[in-house]
N, C-alpha and C positions, 0 to 999 in steps of 0.2 A: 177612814178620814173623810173628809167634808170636798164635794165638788169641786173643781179650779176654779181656786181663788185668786177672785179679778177684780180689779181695779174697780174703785168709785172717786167720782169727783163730784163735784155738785155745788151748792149756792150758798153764798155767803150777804149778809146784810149785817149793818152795822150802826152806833150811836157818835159822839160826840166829842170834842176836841179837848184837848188841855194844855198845861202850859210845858214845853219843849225845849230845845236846844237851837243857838244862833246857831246852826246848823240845819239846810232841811235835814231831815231824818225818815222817809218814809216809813210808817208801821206795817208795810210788806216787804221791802227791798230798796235799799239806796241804790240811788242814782246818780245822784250829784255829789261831786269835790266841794274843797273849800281851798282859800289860801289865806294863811294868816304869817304873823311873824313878828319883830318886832324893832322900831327904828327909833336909833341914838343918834348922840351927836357925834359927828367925829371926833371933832376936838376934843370935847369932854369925856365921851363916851357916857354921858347920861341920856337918859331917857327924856324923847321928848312927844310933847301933845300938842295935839292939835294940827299933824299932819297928813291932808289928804292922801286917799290909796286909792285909786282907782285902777279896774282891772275892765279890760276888753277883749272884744274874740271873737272872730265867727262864728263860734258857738254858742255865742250867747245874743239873744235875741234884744231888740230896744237901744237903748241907750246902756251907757257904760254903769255896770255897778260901782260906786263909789260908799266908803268908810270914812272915820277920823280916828288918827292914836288917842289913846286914853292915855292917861298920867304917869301911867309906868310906862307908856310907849308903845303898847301893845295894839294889834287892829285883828279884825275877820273878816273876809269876803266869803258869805254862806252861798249855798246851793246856786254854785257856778256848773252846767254842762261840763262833762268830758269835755274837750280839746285844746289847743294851743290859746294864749293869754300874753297881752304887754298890762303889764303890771306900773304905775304912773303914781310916784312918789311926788308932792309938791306941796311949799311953803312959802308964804307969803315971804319978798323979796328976794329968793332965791331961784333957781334956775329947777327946772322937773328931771326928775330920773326915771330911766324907764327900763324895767328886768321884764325879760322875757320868760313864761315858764313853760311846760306844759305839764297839764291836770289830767290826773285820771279820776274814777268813779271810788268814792269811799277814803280815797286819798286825802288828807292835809298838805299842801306845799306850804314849805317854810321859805316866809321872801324876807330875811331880814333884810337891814340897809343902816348902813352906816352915811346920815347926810352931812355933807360940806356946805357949809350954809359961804357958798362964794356966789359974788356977782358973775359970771361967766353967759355967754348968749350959748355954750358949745352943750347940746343936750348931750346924757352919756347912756347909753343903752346895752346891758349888761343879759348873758344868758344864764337862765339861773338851771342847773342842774335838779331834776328828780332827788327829792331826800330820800333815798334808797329805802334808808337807817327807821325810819318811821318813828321820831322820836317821841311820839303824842301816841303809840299806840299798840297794844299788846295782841295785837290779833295775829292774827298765823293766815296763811293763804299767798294770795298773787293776784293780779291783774295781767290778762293777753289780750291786746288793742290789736285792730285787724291791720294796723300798717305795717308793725313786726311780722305779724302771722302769714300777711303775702309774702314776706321775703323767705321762708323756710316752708320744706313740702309738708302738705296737712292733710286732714281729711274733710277739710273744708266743711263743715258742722262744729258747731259751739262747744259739743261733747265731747270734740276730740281737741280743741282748746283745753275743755277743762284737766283732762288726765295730763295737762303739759306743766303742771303744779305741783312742786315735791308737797308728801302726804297721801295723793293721790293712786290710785290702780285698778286696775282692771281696764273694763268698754265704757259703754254709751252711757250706765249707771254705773259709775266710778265707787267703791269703796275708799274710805275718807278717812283717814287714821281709825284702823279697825272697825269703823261702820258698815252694816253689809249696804248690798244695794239699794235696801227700801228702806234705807232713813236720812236719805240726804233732802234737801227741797230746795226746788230749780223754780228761780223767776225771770219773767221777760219784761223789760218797762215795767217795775215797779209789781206786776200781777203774780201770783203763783198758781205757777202751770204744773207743779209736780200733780202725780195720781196722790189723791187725799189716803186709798187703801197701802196702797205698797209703797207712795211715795218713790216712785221710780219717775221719767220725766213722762209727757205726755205730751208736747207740741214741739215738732222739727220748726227751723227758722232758717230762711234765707241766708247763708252764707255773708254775701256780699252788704246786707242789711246789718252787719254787728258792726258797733261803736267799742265792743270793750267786754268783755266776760272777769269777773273777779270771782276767784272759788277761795271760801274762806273754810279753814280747814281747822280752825281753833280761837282760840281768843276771843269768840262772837259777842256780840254787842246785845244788850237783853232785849232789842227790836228782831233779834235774828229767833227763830226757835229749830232744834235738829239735832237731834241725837248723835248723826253722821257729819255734814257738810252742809253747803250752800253754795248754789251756781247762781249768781247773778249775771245778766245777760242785760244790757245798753244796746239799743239799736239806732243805728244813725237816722237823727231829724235833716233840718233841710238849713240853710243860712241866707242869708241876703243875694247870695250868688249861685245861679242854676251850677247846678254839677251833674253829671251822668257818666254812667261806665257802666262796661257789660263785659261777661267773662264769658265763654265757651273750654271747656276741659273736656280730653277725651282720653281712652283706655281700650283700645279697638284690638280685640284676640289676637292679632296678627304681633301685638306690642308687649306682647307678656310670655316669660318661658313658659317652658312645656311642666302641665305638673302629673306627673309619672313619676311615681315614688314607693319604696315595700314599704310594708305593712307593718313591720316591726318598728319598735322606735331606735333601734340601732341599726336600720337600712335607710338610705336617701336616696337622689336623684337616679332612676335607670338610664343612661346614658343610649342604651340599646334598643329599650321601647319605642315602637313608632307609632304605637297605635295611636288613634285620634279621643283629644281628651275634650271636655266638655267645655262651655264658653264660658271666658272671664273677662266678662267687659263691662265701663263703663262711662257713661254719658252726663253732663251738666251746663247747663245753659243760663244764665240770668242777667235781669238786667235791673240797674237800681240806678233812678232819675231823686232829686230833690230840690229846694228854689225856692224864691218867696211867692205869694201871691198876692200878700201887701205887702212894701217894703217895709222892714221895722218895726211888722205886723204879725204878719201869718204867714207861716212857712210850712212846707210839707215835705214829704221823704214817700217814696214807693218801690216796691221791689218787687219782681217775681223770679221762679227760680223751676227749672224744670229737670229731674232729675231719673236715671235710667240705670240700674247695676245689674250683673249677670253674676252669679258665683257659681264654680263646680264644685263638686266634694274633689278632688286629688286621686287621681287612677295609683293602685298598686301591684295592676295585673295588666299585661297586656292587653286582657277581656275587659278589665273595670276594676272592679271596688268589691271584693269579699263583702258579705257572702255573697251576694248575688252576683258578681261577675259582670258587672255590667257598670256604665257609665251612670250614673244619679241623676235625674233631673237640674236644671237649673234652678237655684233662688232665684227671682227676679222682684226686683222691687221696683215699682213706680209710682214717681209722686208729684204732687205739685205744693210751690209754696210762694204766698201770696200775702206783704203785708201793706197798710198806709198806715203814718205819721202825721199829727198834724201840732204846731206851735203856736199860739193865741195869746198876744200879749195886748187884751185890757187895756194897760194903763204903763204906768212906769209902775206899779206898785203890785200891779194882779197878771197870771198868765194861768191859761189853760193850756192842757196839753192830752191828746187823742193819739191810742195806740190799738191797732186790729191787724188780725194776723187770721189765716186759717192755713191747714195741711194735711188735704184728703190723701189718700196715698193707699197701693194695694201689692201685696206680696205672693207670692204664688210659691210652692212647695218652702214652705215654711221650716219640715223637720232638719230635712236635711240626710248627712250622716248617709250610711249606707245599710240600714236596714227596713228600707219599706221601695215598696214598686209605685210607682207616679198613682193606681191609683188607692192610694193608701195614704197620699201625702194631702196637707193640710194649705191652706189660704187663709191668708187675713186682712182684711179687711179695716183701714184707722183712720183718723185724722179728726177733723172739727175744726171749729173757730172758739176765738176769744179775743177781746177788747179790755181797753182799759184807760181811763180817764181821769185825770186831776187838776185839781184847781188850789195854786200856792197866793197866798196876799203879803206883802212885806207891807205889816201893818206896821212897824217901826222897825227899828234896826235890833231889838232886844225883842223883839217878838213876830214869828211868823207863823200864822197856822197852815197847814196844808188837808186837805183831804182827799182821797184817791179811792175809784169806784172800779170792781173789776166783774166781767164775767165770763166767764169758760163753758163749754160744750164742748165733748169729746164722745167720738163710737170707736167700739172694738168688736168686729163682727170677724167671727172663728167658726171654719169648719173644713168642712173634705174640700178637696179640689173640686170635685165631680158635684159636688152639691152645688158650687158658685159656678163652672164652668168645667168646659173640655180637661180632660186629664192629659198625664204624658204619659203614651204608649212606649216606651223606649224598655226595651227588652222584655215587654209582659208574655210576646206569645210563644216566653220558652217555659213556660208553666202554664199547663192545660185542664190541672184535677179542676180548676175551678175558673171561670172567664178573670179574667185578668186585665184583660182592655177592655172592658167594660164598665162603668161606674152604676152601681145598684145602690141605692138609698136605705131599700129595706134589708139589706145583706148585714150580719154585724161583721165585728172586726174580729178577728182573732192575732192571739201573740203567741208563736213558739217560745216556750220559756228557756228550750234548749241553745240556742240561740239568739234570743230578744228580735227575734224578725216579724216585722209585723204586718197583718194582709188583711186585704179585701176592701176597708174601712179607715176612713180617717178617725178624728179628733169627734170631740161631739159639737153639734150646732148652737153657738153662741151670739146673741144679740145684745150688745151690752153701751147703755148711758148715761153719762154721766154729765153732772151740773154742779156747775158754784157761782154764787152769788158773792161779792164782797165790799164792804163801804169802810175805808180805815183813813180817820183820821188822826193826826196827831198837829203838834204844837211845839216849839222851840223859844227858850227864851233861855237869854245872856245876864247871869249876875257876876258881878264882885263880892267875896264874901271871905274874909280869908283864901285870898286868890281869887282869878278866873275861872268862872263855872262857864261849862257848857251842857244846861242839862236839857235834854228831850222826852218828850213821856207821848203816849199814842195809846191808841186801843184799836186790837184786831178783832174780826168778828169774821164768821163766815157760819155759811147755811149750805150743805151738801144733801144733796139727792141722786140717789143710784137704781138704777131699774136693768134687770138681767132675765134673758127669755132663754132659757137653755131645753136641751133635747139631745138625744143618744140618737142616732140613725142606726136603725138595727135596732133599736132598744138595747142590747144585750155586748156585753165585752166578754168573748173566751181566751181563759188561761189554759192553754192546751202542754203538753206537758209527757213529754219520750224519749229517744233517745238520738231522734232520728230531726238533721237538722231542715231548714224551707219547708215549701210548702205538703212535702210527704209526712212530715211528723206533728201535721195538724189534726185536729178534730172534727170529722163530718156533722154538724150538728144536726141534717136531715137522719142522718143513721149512725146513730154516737157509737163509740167504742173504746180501742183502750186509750188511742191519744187524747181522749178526751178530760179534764180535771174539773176545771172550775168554769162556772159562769157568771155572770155577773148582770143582773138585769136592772137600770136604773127609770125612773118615773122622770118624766116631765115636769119644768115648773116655773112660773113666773113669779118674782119677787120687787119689792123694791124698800128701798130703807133711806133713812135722813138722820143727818145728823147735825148737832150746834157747836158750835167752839165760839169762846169768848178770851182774848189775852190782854191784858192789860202791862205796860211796860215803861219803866222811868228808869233813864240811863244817862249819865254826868258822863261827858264826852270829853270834857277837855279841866277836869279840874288841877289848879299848877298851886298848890301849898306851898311849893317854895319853887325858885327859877330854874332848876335844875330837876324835878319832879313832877308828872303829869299821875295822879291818879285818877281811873276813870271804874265808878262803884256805879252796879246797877240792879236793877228787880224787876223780876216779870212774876206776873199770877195769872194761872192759866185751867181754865174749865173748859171741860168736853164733855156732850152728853149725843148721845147714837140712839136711834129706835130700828126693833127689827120688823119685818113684814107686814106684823101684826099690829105695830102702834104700839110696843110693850117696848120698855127698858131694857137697852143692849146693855150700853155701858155709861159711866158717869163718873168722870177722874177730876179732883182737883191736884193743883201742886203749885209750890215755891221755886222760882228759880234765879238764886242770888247769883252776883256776877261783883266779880272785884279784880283789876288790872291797875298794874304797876310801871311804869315806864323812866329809870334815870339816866339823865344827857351827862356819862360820867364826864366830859372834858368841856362842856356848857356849848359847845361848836354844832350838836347832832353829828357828830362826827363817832361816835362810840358810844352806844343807847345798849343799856341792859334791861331787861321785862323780864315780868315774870304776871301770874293770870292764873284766879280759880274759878272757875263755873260750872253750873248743872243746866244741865236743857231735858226737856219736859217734853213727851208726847201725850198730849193730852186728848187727839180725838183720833180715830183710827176707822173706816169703814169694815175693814176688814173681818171683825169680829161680828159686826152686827150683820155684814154679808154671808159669812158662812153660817151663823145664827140661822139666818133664813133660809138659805137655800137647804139645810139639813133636815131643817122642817117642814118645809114644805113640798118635799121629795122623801120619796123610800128606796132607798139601795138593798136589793137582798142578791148572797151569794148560794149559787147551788153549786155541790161536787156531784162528779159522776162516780156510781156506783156499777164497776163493770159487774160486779155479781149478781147485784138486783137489775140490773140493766135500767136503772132509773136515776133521776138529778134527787137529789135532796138539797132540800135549804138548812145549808150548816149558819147562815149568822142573817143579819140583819141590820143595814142602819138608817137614821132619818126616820122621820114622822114626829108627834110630838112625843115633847122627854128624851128626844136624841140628843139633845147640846145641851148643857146648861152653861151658864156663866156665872162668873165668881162675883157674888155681889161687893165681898170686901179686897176686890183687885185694887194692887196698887200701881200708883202710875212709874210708868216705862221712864226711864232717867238716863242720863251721862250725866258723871262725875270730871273734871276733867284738871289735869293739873299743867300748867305749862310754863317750863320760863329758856331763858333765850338769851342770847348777847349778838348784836350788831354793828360791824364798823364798815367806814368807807374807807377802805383798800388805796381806789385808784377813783378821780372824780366821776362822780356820776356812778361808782361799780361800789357795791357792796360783799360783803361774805357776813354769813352769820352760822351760825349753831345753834340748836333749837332740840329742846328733851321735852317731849308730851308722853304725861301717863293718864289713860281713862279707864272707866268701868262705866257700861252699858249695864245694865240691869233690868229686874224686873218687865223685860219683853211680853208681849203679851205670847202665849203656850196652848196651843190646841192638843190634849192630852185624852187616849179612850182610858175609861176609868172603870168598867164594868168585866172585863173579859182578865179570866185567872189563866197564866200561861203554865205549860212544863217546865222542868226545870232548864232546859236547852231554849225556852223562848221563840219554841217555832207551833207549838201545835197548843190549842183553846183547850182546856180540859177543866171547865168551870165557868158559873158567871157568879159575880156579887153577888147583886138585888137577884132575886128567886121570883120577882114580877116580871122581872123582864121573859119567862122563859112562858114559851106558847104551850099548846098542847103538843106540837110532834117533837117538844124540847129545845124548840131553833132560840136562842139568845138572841141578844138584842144588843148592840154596839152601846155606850153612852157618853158623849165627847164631853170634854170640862175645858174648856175655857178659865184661864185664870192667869197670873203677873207674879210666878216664882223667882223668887231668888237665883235665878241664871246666870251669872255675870258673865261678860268678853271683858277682859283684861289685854288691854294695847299699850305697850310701851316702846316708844322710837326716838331715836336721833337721826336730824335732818343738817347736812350740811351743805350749803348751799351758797352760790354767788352767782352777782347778774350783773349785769348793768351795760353802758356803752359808752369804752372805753377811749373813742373815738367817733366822728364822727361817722366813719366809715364803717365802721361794725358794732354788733349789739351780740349781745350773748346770754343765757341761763343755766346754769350747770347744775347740778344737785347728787348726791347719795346719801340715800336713807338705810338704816339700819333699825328692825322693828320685828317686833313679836305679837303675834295676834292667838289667843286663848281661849279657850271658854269650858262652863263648867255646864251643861244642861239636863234637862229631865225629858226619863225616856216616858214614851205612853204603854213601852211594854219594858215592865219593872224587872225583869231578867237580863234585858239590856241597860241597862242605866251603868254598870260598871266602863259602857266605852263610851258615854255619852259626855267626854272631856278630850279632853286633845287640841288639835292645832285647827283653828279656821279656815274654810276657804278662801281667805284674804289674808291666810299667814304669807305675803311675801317676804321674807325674810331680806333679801339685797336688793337694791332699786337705784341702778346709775340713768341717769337722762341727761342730755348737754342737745340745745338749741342751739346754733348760731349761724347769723349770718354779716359777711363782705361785699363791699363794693370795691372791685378788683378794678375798673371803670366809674367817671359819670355812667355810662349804660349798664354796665354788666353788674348782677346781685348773684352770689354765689350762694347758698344756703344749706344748712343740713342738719338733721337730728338725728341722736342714735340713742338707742334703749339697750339695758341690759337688766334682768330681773332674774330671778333665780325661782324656779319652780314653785307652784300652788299645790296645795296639800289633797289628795285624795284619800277615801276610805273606801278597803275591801269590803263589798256588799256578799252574803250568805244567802241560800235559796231559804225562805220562809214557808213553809208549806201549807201553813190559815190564809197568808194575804197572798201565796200563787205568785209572791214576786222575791225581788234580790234582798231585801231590809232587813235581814239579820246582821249583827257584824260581831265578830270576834275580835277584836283589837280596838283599842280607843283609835276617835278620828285623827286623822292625818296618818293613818299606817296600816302595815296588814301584816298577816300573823304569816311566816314563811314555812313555820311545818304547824298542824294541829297540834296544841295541847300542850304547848312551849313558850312560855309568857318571854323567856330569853330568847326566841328568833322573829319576836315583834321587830319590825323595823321600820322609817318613814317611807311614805309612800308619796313624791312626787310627781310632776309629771315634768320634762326636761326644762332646762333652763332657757330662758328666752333671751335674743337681740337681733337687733334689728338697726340696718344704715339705708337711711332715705337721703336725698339731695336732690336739690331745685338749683337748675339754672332762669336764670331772667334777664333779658337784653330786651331797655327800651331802645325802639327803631326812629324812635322820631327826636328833631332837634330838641336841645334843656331850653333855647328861648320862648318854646312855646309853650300853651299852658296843658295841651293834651299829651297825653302817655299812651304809648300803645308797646304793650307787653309780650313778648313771644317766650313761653315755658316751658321747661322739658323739668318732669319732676322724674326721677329715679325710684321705686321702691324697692326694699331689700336690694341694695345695690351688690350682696356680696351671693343673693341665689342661696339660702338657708331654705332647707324644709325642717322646723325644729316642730315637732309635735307640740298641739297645743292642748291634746285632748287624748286619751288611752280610756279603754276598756277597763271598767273596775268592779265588776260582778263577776262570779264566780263561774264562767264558761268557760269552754274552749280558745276563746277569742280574747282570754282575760291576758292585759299588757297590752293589746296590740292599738293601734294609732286607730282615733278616730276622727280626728282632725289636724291640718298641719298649717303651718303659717303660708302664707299665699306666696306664690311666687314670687321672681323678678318680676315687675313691669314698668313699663315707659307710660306716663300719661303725660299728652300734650296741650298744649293750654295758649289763648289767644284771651288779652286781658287788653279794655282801650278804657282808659282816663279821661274824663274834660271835668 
């Protein structure tokens, strides 16, 4: 297979405006709300025109946006900021009304108003409740605003926001109704910061800097493009009034139980163990000031954020952590994060707006787990900057254009500890065959296959960057036409560029191979013998590749054919085209991607809204393919076995150089099919419950597949190649990878049931359980396996309970708490392969493992245990309500109930096979000092 494959990002540029939706609409990511609705008369109950709606906020910069009803009654206030709004109904000789709402990002509020056309001087000022119900909108997802998010324990990161969204699962790169990790795409202010290759995220952000995260999970709008999901990420700007607050959180060893725990997954806490276990701690510091610098002008927002974590692997020996017996180094991560804001209003009519961010940061024993000695473990090295900039004109009220310029820089710099810095010596000098505390460069690595322990050598040395460029505009304009349109159309564009400097230290990776486990049943390479198997000698090589994407997108936001029905139809066309190393065609995809949403107000209130929503989304450009393109050719991997009888290495295969990759000229492009429909009521004011069934099919992914190498019939040993060019003179073959977009599907089908809302003033709440199957049918590169290359994905979670909520038991005191329950992720028993020296055979489709050989009836599933988890936050502000600063004192709880539930089990065919390779992190207290102004 092709080098680790790593991320590109790179540059995007772009053309020209068209005509849009009275709605901003970003063609990277919304940002802004709206509030629309529609005012009768009381008396009559007709509709009436011609009355003003103005809306005001801190949020909103200038003067107040003001509207007129049209002749049915109807009004829009577009691309309103996130935050709280008094909403100011008024009519010539009558008295003003004033509804209070608050907006979130991509939300409509619905303000109708019923006016009393009386002489009265008594203004009436009404709170108008969140429309849960969404009755304008068939999308799927959530919105979590960082004033909720204080009041419940977090992980204080965006990412850990987003998995707080039924659909959602897993970590940092959530899977997203069946999507795996690299197809979802995460924006900050409007830019897209995902990795362009893997589409996993690539820029951490200030905690205390969020306005607002909405992860939409379905239903997407044809400006959105993503096989998976969409993290949208609002960061707070500044208002007319200085504000500042700083957080301090701490996690200090002394605050976390002991994690001593067997090694089986049916053993827990040793109660008896005293040994001393490795440190679990953790440190964050930030502070976030914002204000005007003109008044009614220019406003700015700034944050910084300093961040410290320690993790151990989990002792389950009194000595340590099988096999090696000993305590594992720590993870430690260190970062910084740093962004400015800035708000520029022109005119009454024109505003700029300036967003920069960067988050250098460094990690230290990366692997982890417990089979490698400190120096054998890896560092990495990440972070960058990126900015982004736009400028909106309300050239009329039926027409706004916007355009928005972004650019990103990201490093990911990978290798041994001992290459960037000092190693940890922690238990090396109980192993002598070979120096141990010692970090050697030119030493290679070697892996006992007997036990997957691995010595001497880390990872290989990677130097990797990436770039994007990007200019998207779009345009919004408001018709009548047979109803209310709201249609928006934009064009994306982006320009990527990826450059990768890699290296092997050692040159060389041995697959050594006995019976005998550590470091005795390895291979002396100075004087080989019988533990000796395989080697693997890889070349050096520097690449770089670019690629274009072009999306064009016309989406009817708000079309109402009759009063009681909002249809919103839309269409994206989307090209990508990639070069590899060479300046030669990677890839080049066009595709369609129709969108059509449904939404009926069955009792005309928004009080019980049914949807339903068909759409495909389109990967049109991918680094990935054109990076392993290069890097396969412009490197040579050749594999030798030891011959203890000849007492010499032979080279059994070969891969890389040119003719080692090809790619499928007539690939098709990667797709989701998606089908979704839903019912929504409001319960209880302000709280919602709905039900929601989404079925998708992922397809044609793209497939790195070897096509030249004939197996046995057992699938573990080469005994042929195709092409008969590929074979040299001493008969070594030659690897030949194929790139291509087969017919692969994941099939995901779920029911989400779900309620939220705040049912009082005093408490807010989120509940959810999902019930879901995740499938797939794929192609093997070794065609002897293909009968198990179907089964359950690693994102089959199959049950998914979550409930957020939080009380104010006091004015001062906020009670809060979350609790998870999930049911196990699917693993596959791995076979020893005796060509690739590693675990990649398997005998049973995935998600299972075969319990006796040769017995299709003691197939069984293979999960790893169920997961939950109870966190609570307490918060007591100390200072008086008359004043306008808050100071917070925190006590978050996690795993309040001391679970060690396995997160992770051995699933290769060792000694070691079942046993825990990771477990959920202890109890811990982290403490927390939070001050407001």
């Amino acid at each position: 297979m092709s080098k680790n494959r790593v991320a590109t990002l790179a540059l995007a540029c772009l053309v020209a405006g068209m005509l849009g939706a009275p709605r901003l609409a970003l063609a990277v990511g919304e940002q802004f709300g709206r509030i629309r609705g529609v005012v009768t008369n009381a008396s009559t109950g007709e509709p009436m025109e011609g009355v003003t709606v103005a809306a005001s906020g801190q949020a909103l910069i200038g003067k107040p946006r003001t509207t007129m009803t049209t002749r049915d009654g109807r009004y829009e206030l577009s691309n309103l900021p996130p935050g709280a709004y008094l909403v100011t109904f008024s009519f010539p000789g009558s008295v003003e009304a004033v509804r209070k709402v608050t907006l979130l990002q991509g939300e409509a509020a619905s303000v109708n108003h019923d006016y009393a056309l009386q002489s009265t001087e008594v203004e009436t000022v009404t709170v108008t409740n969140r429309q849960l119900t969404r009755p304008d909108s068939a999308q799927s997802g959530g919105v979590r605003e960082l004033t909720s998010a204080n009041r419940i324990p977090t992980t204080r990161n965006y990412q850990g926001l987003a998995t707080q969204v039924p659909g959602t699962s897993g970590g940092a790169n959530p899977n997203i109704k069946g999507g795996s990790t690299r197809q979802n795409k995460y924006l900050i202010d409007g830019l897209d910061v995902s990795d362009p290759v893997l589409s996993t995220f690539a820029q951490n952000l200030t905690f205390d800097s969020i306005q607002s995260v909405e992860v939409i999970t379905g239903g997407m709008d044809a400006e959105y493009n993503a096989l998976g999901g969409i993290i949208n990420v609002i960061t707070r700007g500044g208002s007319d009034k200085f504000h500042a607050d700083t957080a301090f959180y701490f996690n200090h060893q002394s605050l976390s139980a002991k994690a001593t725990y067997g090694s089986n997954v049916w053993e827990g806490d040793q109660p008896l163990n005293d040994a001393m276990v490795g440190s679990n701690q953790a440190y964050q510091a930030a502070v976030n000031v914002g204000g005007p610098i003109l008044a009614n002008k220019l406003w700015y927002g700034a944050t910084y954020e300093f961040d410290y974590t320690e993790i151990s692997p989990a002792k389950s020996t009194p000595l340590g952590v099988p096999p090696y017996s000993i305590q594992h180094p720590a993870r430690v991560f260190l970062g910084h994060q740093v962004r400015l804001s800035l708000n520029y209003q022109f005119d009454p009519k024109q505003r700029f707006w300036f967003s920069g961010r960067a988050d250098p940061a460094t990690i230290t024993n990366t692997n982890g787990g417990n089979t490698r000695l400190g120096v054998a473990e890896d560092l990495q090295r990440q972070g960058g900057a990126s900015a982004s900039a736009g400028w909106e004109w309300n050239l009329s009220e039926n027409l706004i254009p916007t355009v928005q310029a972004g650019f990103l820089y990201s490093f990911l710099d990978n290798g041994p500890m001992g290459w960037f810095r000092d190693i940890d010596r922690t238990g090396c000098d109980q192993f002598k065959a070979r120096d141990n505390c010692t970090y050697d460069p030119k030493r290679p690595q070697h892996v006992n296959t007997f036990d997957n322990t691995v010595w001497y050598q880390g990872g290989s040395v990677s130097f990797d960057r990436r770039y994007r460029w990007q200019i998207d505009p779009s345009v919004k304009i408001k018709a009548l036409a047979l109803g209310t349109h709201n249609i928006k159309t934009g064009l994306q564009t982006q320009i990527l560029r990826h450059t990768w400097d890699w290296q092997r230290p050692g040159k060389s990776v041995f697959r050594d191979r006995s019976m005998t486990g550590l470091e005795a049943g390895l291979c002396d390479e100075r004087m080989p013998g019988p533990n000796c198997f395989l080697r693997i000698d890889d070349d050096p090589f520097y690449v770089e590749e670019t690629g274009y994407g072009v999306g064009l997108y016309i989406q009817d936001r708000w079309w109402t054919p009759l009063p009681w029905l909002t249809v919103t139809p839309g269409l994206r066309v989307d090209w990508g085209f990639s070069k590899n190393w060479q300046g030669a065609q990677a890839t080049s995809l066009f595709g369609l991607g129709p969108r059509i949403g449904a939404n009926a107000d069955l009792t005309q209130d928004g009080r019980n809204v049914a949807y339903a929503y068909y759409g495909r989304a389109t990967e049109p450009i991918s680094l990935l393919v054109s990076a392993d393109t290069s890097s396969t050719e412009a490197s040579i991997t050749r594999v030798f076995r030891w011959s203890q009888a000849m007492m010499v290495w032979n080279q059994v295969d070969q891969q890389g150089g040119v003719g080692g990759i090809k790619v499928d000229p007539d690939a098709k492009m990667p797709h989701t099919d998606e089908i979704t429909f839903g019912f929504r009521r409001e319960i209880f004011p302000n709280t919602v419950g709905s039900i929601e069934y989404t079925w998708k099919r992922i397809t044609n992914q793209w497939n790195l597949m070897e096509v030249n190498r004939i197996w046995d019939p057992s699938g573990s040993r080469v005994v042929g190649w195709v092409d008969p060019k590929t074979i040299g003179p001493d008969g070594v073959g030659k690897q030949v990878f194929f790139y291509t977009t087969p017919d692969n599907p994941v099939w995901y089908r779920g029911i989400i049931f779900a309620t939220e809302g705040q049912p009082s003033p005093r408490w807010d709440y989120s509940a959810s359980y999902t019930l879901s199957w995740t499938t797939f049918q794929d192609t093997a590169d070794n065609p002897r396996l293909q009968p198990f290359f179907h089964g359950y994905t690693g994102a089959d979670i199959r049950h998914f309970f979550r409930l957020y909520a939080s009380y104010d038991l006091t004015d001062h005191l906020v009670v809060g708490g979350s609790f998870q329950y999930q049911s196990g992720s699917p693993l596959t028993k791995g076979f020893f392969n005796y060509e690739d020296g590693d675990y990649s055979n398997r005998r049973s489709p995935a998600g299972t493992t075969p319990s006796m050989p040769n017995d299709p009836k003691s197939i069984s599933e293979f999960r790893i245990p169920d997961f939950m988890q109870l966190d609570v936050r307490l918060s007591y502000n100390v200072m008086p309500l008359r004043l306008q600063s808050r100071l917070h004192l925190v006590v978050d709880v996690f795993n309040v109930l001391n679970q060690a539930i396995p997160t992770g089990v051995t699933a290769t065919d060792i000694m070691r096979f079942g046993q825990v390779t990771g477990r959920q992190r202890p109890r811990r207290i982290q403490l927390g000092l939070s001050y407001v102004y």
